[in-house]
C-alpha positions as CSV (number, residue, x, y, z in Angstrom):
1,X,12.1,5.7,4.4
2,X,13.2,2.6,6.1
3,X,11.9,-0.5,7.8
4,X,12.3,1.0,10.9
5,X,10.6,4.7,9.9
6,X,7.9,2.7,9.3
7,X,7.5,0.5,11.9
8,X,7.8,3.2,14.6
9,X,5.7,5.1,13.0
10,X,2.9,2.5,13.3
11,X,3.9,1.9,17.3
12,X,3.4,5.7,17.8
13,X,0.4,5.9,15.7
14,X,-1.2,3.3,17.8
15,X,0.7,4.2,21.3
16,X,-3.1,4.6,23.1
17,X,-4.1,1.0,22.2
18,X,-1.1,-1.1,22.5
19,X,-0.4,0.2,25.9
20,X,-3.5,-0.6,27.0
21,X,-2.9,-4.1,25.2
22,X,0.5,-4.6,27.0
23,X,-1.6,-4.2,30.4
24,X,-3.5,-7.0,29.7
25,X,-0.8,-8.8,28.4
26,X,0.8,-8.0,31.6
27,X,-2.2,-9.0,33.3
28,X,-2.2,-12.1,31.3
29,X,1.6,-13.6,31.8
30,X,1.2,-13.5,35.9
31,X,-1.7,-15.3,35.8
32,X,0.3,-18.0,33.9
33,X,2.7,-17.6,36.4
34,X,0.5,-17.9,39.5
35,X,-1.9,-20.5,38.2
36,X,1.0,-23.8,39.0
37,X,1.7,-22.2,42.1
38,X,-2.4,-22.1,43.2
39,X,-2.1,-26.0,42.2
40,X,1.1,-27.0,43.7
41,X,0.0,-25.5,46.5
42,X,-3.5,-26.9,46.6
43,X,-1.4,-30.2,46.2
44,X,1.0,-29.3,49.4
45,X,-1.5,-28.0,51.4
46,X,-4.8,-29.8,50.9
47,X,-4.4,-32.9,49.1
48,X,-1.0,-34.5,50.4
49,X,-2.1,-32.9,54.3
50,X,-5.7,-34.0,53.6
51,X,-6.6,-30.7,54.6
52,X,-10.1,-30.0,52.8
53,X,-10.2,-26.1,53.7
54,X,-6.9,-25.3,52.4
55,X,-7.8,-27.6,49.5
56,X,-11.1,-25.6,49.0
57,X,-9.0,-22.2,49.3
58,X,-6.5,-22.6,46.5
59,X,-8.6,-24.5,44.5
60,X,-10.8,-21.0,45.0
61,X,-7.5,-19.0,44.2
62,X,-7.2,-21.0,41.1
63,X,-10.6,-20.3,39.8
64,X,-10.3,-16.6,40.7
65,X,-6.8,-16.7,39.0
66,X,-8.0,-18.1,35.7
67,X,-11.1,-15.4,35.8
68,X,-8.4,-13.0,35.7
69,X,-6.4,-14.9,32.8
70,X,-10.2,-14.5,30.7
71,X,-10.4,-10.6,31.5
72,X,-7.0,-10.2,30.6
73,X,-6.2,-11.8,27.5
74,X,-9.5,-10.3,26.0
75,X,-8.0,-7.2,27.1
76,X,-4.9,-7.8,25.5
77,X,-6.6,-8.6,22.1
78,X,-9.1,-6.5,22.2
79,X,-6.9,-3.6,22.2
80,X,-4.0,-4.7,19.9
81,X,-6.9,-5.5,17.0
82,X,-8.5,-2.2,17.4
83,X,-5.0,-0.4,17.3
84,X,-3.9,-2.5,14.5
85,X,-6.8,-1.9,12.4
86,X,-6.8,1.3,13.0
87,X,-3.3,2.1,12.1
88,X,-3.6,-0.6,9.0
89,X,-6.4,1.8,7.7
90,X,-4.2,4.9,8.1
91,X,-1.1,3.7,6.7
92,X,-3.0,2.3,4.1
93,X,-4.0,6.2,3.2
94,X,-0.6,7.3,3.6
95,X,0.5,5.2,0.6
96,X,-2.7,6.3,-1.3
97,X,-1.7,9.8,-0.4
98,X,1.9,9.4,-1.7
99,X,1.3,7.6,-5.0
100,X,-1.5,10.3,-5.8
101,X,1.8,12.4,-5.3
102,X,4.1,11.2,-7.7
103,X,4.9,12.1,-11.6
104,X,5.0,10.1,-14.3
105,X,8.9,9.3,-13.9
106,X,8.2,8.0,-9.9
107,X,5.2,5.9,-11.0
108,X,6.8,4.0,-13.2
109,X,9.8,2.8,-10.5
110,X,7.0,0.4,-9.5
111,X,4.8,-1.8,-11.6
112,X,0.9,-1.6,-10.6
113,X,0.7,-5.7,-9.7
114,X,3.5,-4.8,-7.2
115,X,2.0,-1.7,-5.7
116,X,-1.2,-3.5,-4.9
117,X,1.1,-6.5,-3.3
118,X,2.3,-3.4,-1.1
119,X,-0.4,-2.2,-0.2
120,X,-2.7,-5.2,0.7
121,X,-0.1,-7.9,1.7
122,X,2.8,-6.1,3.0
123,X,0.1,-3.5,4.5
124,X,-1.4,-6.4,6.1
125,X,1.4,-7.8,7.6
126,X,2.4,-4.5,9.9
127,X,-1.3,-5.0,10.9
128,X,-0.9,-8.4,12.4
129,X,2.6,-7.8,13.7
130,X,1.1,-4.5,14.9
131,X,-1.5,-6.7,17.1
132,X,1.3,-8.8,18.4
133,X,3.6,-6.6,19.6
134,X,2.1,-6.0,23.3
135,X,2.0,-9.9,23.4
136,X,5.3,-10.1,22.7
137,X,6.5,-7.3,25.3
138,X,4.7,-8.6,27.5
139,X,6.1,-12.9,27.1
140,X,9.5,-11.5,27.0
141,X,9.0,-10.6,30.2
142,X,6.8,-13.7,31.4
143,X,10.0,-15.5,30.0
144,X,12.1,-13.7,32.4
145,X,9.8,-14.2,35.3
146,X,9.1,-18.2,35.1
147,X,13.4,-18.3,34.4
148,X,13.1,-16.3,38.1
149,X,10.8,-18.0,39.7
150,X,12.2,-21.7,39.0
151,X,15.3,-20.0,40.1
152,X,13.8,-20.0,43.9
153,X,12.8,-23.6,43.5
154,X,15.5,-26.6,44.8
155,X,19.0,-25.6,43.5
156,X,19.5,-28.4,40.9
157,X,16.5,-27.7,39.2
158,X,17.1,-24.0,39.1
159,X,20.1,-24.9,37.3
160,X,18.5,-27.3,35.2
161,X,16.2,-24.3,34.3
162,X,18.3,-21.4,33.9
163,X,20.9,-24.0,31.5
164,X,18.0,-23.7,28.6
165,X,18.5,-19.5,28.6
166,X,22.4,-19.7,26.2
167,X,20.6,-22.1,24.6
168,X,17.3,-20.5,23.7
169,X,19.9,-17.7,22.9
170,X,22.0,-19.2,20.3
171,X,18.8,-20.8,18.4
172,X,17.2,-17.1,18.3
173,X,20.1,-15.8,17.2
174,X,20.8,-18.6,14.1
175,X,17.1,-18.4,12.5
176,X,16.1,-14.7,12.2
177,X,18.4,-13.6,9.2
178,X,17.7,-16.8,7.4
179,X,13.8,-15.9,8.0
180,X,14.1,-12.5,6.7
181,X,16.5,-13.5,3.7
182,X,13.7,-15.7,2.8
183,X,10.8,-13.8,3.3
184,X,12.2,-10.8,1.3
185,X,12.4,-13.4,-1.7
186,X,8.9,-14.2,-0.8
187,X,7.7,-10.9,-0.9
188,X,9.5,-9.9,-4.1
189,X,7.8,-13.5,-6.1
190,X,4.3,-12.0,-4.9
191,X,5.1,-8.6,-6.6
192,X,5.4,-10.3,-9.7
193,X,3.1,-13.0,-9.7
194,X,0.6,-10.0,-8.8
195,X,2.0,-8.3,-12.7
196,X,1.8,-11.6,-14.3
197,X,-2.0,-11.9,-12.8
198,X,-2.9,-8.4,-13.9
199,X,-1.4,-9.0,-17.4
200,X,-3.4,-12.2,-17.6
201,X,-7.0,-10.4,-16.7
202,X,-6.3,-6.9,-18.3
203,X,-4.4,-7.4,-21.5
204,X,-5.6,-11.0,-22.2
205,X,-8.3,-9.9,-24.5
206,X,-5.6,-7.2,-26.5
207,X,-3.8,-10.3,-27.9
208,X,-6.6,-12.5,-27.9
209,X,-5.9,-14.7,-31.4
210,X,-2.2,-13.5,-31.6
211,X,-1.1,-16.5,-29.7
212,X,-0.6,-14.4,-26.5
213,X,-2.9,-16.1,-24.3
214,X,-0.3,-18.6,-24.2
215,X,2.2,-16.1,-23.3
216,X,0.6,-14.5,-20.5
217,X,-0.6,-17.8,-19.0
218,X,2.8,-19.4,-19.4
219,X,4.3,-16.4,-17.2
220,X,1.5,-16.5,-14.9
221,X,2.4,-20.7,-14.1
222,X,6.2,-19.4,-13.7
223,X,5.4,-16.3,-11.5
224,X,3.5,-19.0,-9.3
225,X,6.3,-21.7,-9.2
226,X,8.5,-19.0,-7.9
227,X,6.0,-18.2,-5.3
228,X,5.8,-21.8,-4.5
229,X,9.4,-22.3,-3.9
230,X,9.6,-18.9,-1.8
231,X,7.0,-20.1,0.4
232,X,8.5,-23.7,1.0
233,X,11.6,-22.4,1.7
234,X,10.5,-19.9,4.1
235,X,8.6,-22.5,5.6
236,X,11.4,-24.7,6.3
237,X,13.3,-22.1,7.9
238,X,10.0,-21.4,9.9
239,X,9.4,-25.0,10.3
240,X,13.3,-25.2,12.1
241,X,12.9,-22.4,14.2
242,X,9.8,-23.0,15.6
243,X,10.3,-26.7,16.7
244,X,14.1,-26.1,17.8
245,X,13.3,-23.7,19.9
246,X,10.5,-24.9,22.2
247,X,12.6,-28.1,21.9
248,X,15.1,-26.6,24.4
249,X,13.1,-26.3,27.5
250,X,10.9,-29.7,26.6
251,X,13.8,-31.5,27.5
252,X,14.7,-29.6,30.3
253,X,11.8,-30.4,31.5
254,X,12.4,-33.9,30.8
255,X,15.4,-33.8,32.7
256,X,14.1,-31.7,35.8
257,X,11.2,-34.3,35.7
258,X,13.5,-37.0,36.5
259,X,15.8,-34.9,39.3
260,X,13.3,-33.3,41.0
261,X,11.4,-36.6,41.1
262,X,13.9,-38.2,43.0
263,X,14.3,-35.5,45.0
264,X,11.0,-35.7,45.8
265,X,11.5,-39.5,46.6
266,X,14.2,-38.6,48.7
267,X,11.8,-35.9,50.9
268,X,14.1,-33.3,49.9
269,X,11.5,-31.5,47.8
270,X,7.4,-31.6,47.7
271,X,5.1,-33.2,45.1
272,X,3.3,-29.6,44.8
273,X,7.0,-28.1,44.3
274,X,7.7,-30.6,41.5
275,X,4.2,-30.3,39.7
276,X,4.8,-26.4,39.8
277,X,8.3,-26.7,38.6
278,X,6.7,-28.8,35.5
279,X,4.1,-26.7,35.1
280,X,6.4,-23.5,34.9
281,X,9.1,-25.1,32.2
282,X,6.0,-26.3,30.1
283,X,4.7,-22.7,30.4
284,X,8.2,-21.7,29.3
285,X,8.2,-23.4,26.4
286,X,5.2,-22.2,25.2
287,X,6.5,-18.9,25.6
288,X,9.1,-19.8,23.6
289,X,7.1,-21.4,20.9
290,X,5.2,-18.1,21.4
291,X,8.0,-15.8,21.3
292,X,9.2,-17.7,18.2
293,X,6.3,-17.1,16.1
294,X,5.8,-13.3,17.2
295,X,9.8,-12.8,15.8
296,X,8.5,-14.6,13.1
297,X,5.5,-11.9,12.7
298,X,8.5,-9.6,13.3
299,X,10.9,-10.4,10.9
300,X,7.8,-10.5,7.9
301,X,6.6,-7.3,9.5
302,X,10.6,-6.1,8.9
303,X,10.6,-7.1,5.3
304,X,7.3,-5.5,4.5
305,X,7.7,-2.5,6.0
306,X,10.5,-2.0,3.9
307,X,8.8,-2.2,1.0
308,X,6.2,0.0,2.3
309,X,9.1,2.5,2.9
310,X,10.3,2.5,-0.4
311,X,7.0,3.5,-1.4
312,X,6.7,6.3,0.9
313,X,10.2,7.2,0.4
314,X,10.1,7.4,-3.3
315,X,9.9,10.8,-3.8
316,X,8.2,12.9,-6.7
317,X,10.6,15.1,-9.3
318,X,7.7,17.5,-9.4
319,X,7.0,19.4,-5.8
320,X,5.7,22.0,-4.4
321,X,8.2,25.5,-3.8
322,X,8.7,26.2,-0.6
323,X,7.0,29.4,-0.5
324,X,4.3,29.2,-3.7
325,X,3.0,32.1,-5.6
326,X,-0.9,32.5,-6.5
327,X,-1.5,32.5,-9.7
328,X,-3.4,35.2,-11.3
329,X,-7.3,34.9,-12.5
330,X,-6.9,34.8,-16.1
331,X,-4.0,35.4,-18.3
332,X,-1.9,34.3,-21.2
333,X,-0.5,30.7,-21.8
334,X,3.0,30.5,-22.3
335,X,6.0,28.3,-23.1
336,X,9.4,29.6,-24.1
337,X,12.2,28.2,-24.7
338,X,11.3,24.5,-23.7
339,X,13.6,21.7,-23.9
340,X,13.5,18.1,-23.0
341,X,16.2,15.7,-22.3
342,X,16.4,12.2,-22.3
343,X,19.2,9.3,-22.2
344,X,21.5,12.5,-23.7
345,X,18.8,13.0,-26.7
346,X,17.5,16.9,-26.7
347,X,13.7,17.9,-28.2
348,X,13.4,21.4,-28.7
349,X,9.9,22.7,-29.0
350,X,8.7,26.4,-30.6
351,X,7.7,28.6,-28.4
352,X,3.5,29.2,-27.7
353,X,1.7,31.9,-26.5
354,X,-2.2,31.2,-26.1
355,X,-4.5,33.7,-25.0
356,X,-7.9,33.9,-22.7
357,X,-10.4,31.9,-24.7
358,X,-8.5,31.3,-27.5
359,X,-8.6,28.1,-29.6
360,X,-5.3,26.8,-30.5
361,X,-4.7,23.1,-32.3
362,X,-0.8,21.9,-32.3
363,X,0.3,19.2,-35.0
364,X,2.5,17.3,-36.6
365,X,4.0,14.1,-37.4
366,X,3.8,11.1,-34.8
367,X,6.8,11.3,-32.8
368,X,7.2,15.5,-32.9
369,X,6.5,16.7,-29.6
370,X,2.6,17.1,-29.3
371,X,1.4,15.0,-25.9
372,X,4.9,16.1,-24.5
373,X,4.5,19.8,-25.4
374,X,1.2,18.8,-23.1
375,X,2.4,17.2,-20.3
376,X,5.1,20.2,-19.8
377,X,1.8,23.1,-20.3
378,X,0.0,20.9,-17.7
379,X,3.3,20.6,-15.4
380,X,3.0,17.0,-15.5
381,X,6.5,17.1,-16.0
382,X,9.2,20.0,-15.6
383,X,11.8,20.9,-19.1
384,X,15.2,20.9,-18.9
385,X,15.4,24.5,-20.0
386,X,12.6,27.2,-20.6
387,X,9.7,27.8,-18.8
388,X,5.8,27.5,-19.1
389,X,4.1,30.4,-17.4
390,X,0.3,31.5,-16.8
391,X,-0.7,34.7,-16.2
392,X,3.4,35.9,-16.3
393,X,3.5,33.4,-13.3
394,X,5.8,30.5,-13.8
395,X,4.3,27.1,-13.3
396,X,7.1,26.0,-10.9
397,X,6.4,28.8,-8.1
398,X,3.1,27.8,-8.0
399,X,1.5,25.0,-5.9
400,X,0.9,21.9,-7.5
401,X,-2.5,22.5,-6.4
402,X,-3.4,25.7,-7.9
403,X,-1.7,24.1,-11.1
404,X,-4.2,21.3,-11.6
405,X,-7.1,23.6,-10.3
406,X,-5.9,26.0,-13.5
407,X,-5.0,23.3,-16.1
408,X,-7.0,20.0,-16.9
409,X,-5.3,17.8,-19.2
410,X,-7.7,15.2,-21.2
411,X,-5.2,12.3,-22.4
412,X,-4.9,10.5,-25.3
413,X,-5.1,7.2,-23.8
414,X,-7.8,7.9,-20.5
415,X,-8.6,5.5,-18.2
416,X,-12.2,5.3,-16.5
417,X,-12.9,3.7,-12.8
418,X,-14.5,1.0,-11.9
419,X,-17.9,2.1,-11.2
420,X,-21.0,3.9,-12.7
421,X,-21.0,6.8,-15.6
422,X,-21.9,9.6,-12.7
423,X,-19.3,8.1,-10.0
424,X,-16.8,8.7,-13.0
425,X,-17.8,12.3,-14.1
426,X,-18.3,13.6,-10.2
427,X,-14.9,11.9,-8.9
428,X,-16.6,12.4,-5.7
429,X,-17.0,16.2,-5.9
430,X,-20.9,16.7,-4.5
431,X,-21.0,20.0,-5.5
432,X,-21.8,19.0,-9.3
433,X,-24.9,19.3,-10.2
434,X,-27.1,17.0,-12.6
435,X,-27.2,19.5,-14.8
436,X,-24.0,20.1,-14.8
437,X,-23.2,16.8,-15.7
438,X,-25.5,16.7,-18.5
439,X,-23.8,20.0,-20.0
440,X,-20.3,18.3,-19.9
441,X,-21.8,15.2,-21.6
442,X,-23.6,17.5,-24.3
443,X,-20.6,18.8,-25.1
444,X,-18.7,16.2,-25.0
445,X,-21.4,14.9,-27.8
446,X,-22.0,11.7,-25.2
447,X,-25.2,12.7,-23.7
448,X,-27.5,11.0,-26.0
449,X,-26.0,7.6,-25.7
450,X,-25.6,8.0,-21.6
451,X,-29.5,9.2,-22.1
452,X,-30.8,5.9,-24.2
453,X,-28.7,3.1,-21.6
454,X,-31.0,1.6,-19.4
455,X,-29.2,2.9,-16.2
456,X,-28.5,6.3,-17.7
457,X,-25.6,8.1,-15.7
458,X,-26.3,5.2,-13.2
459,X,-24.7,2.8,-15.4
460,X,-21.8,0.6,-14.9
461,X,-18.5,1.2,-17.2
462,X,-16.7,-2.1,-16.1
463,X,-13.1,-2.0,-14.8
464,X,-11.5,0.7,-16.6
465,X,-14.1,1.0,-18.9
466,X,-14.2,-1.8,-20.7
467,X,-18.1,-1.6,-21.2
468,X,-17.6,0.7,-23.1
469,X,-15.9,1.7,-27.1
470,X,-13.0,3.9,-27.2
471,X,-14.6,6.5,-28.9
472,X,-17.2,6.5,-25.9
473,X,-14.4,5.9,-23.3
474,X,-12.5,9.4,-24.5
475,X,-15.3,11.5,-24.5
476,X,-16.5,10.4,-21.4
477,X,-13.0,11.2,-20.4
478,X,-13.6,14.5,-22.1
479,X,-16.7,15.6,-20.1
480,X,-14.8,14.7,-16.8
481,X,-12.0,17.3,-17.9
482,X,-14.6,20.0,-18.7
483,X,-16.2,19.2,-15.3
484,X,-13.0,20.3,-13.6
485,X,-13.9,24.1,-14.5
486,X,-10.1,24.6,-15.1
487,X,-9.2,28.0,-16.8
488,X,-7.1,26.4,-19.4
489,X,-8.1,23.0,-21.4
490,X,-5.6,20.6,-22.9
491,X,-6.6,18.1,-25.2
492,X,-4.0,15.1,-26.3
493,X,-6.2,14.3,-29.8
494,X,-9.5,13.3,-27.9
495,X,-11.8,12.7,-31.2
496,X,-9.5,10.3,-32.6
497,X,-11.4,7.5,-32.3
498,X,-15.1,9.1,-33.2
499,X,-16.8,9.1,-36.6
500,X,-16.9,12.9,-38.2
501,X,-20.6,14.2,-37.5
502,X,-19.6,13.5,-33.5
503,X,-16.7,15.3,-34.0
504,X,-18.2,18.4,-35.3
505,X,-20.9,18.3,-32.6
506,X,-17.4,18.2,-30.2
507,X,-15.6,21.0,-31.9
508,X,-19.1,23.1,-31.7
509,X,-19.2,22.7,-28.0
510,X,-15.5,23.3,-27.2
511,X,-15.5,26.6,-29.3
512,X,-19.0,27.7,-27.1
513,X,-16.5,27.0,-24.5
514,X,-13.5,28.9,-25.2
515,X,-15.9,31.7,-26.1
516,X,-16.5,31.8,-22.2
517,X,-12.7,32.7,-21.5
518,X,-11.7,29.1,-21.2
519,X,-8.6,28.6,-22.9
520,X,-7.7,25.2,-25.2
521,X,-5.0,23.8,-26.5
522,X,-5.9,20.6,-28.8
523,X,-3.0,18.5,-30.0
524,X,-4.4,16.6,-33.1
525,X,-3.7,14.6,-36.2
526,X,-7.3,15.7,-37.9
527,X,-7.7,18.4,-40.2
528,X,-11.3,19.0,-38.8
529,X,-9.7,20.0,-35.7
530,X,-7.2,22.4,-38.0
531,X,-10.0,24.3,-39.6
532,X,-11.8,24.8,-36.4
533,X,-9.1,26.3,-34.5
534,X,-8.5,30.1,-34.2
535,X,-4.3,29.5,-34.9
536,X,-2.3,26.2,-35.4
537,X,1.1,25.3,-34.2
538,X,2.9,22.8,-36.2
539,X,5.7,20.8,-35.0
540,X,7.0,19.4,-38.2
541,X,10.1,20.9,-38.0
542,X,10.9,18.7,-34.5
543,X,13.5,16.7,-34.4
544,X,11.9,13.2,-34.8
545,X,14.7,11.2,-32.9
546,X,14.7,13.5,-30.2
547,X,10.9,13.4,-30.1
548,X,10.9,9.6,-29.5
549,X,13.0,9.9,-26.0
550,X,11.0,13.0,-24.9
551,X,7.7,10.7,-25.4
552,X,9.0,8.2,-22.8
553,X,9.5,11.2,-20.4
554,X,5.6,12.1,-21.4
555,X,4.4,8.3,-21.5
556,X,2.0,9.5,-24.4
């Protein structure tokens, strides 16, 4: 998706409220227009004449006319805020919407410092350029109208005028690639400083007394000195653009100053004429200046927006077939056949057939399939050959929907939000009872320490759980996955970091649970695990190399 997908998008998302912005804009740029022409007037007619009526009357016209200037440029923000905020909010869902979308392999195309850059900075930036845009519709157009209406005035000023246009031109014309040039190295130094600042708060205590506090602080100083370069030389380029520009009709001005007032000393043209005429090229370089900076807005909008594209471009390997099959109620389990390639390195995996409420523990050696063999049951990933079915129904006819709503996969490694102990077992689903919450934790042999904390489920688990132990964090993780309901349980070797009473109480409560028809597949390095399962699956005889390139398809 490309800059321009994306900006258009936003214009027709918020068509309602920048038309009605680009009326008052509209509103806005005659009453610049009309205001020197009230005072030249009130000049021509009432002060030079000494006429107080006429005086009185344009000086009333003037007042009315700057009444009209108030209404309208509240107008005009008014209604390009509410439409950018609006359509800021909405895009901002469509790139929660897409990453929510995306496998493993799409994920990691983009590190997690430089998706949040994309979605708060670059996000922000379409908002404000959003804003402008009626604004800037509407100047180019006031431009064009004050280059008309000095074009009526005495001929040599008209020309003195209407000689700043080529110019104006060719300065527009120099700056804008240089800007955008600029600004996309700008954008790309935030994406990294934003990994270097997430390294430095999330994994600073990992190597805390390894020496890497240096490390990550040392990057973090070089990540910023990048942005400060980016920034200064954007800003010189903005810097340029914006005083060359407005510089053009400044000294037209100058110069029509200094013709017109000796045509006025020479009677050939009125004081009221000349004050207008100055008026009207000071109004068009502010327009300039203000033209300038809303390109400006436009060429960071550009640059952002194509990095909001290639988010909302990037496309998942795993989709949804065009026309998707239900799958069946309850059924068998199965994977046959499966293969996984990576960097020309094959993994073959034994075929599995689990039944309805069976209990089925899969080991082996690190490095021989397990969390892969997983990920492909779950349809977190698709294999190069074979097939994993439910019910006889092939996972990849299904919606990716009805998948998940089937399978729950508990990984090895989970992650817990920021937020309380409920927030992270409901995930927002209302329809989960109390109760129900305190049968996934009793299962999950957590409900006794959630029970003695002083804010019970109301707790707070710190950002990504780091209030809490890992043994603590993964059954947590584990009562969320039994809260899903899914038909079929996979567990990626989710007591490995409890003591062995805990784990019995766990194995206890999964077997009640596949006694209900629920189906599990545990992938485990501990014998307690073994015993308790109805059948084992070992994966011993996988080929160890192979195994290592399938795990960076699986991540884990």
């Amino acid at each position: 998706m490309t800059a321009a997908d994306v900006l258009r998008w936003a214009l027709r998302r918020s068509a309602r409220g920048v038309t009605a912005s680009w009326v008052g804009g509209l509103g806005y740029q005659a009453g610049l227009i009309l205001l020197p022409w009230c005072l030249g007037r009130a000049l021509d007619a009432g002060i030079t004449t000494g006429d107080r009526r006429a005086l009185l009357l344009w000086a009333g016209a003037a007042l009315a006319v700057s009444a009209g200037l108030a209404a309208a440029e509240f107008a005009m923000r008014w209604w390009s805020t509410l439409a950018g905020v609006r359509t800021g909010n909405a895009l901002l869902l469509r790139l929660a919407g897409r990453v929510l979308g995306w496998d493993a392999a799409t994920a990691h195309r983009f590190s997690a410092g430089d998706l949040v850059v994309r979605a708060t900075r670059d996000v922000e930036t379409v908002v404000v350029w959003l804003s402008t845009v009626p604004s800037l519709a509407s100047g180019v157009l006031g431009f064009v109208a004050v280059v008309a209406v000095v074009a009526t005035l005495d001929p040599l000023l008209a020309v003195v005028g209407l000689a700043t246009v080529p110019l104006l031109v060719l300065v527009n014309l120099w700056y804008p690639r240089r800007y955008e040039r600029a600004n996309a190295a700008l954008s790309a130094a935030h994406g990294a400083r934003a990994d270097a600042v997430e390294d430095l708060l999330s994994a600073s205590t990992a190597v805390r007394g390894l020496g890497g506090e240096t490390v990550l602080v040392e990057r973090h100083h070089a990540a910023s000195a990048t942005v400060r370069d980016r920034t200064l030389a954007l800003a010189r380029v903005a810097a340029a653009w914006s005083a060359h520009a407005p510089f053009v009709p400044w000294l037209a001005t100058a110069i029509g100053v200094a013709a017109g007032g000796l045509a006025v000393l020479d009677g050939r043209f009125s004081v009221g004429g000349l004050v207008a005429f100055a008026s009207w090229m000071m109004l068009l370089g502010r327009q300039v200046m203000m033209l300038t900076f809303r390109f400006n807005q436009l060429g960071d909008a550009w640059t952002a927006a194509g990095r909001i594209g290639a988010v909302l471009g990037a496309a998942p390997a795993l989709t949804d077939p065009a026309i998707p099959v239900g799958l069946p109620a309850a059924g068998a389990l199965r994977a046959e056949d499966l293969t996984v390639e990576t960097e020309g390195r094959t993994l073959r995996l034994p075929d599995l057939t689990v039944e309805p409420g069976e209990f089925v523990a899969v080991t082996g050696a690190v490095g021989t399939g397990k969390s892969t063999l997983l990920r492909l049951l779950a349809r977190l990933a698709d294999p190069a050959s074979g097939r994993v079915s439910y019910g006889g129904t092939d996972l990849r006819v299904a919606a990716l929907d009805d998948v998940r709503s089937a399978v729950t996969l508990v990984p090895q490694r989970p992650l817990l939000l920021s937020g309380t102990i409920e927030d992270n077992l409901r995930l927002g689903r209302s329809r989960i009872t109390d109760a129900d919450l305190r049968g996934a934790c009793r299962v999950a042999a957590i409900l006794d320490f959630v029970e003695a904390l002083p804010g019970g489920l109301g707790t707070e688990v710190g950002e990504r759980g780091s209030a809490v132990s890992g043994g603590q964090l993964q059954r947590l993780a584990l009562a969320r996955g039994l809260l899903r309901g899914a038909r079929v349980l996979l567990l990626d070797d989710v007591t490995s970091a409890v003591d062995g009473d805990t784990e019995r109480r766990i194995l206890d409560g999964l077997r009640g649970r596949a006694g209900t028809g629920v189906t599990i597949v545990f992938a485990t390095s501990r014998p307690a695990v073994v015993a308790a399962a109805d059948r084992v699956l070992d994966l011993g005889g996988a080929d160890a190399a192979a195994e290592t390139a399938g795990e960076l398809v699986g991540r884990g």
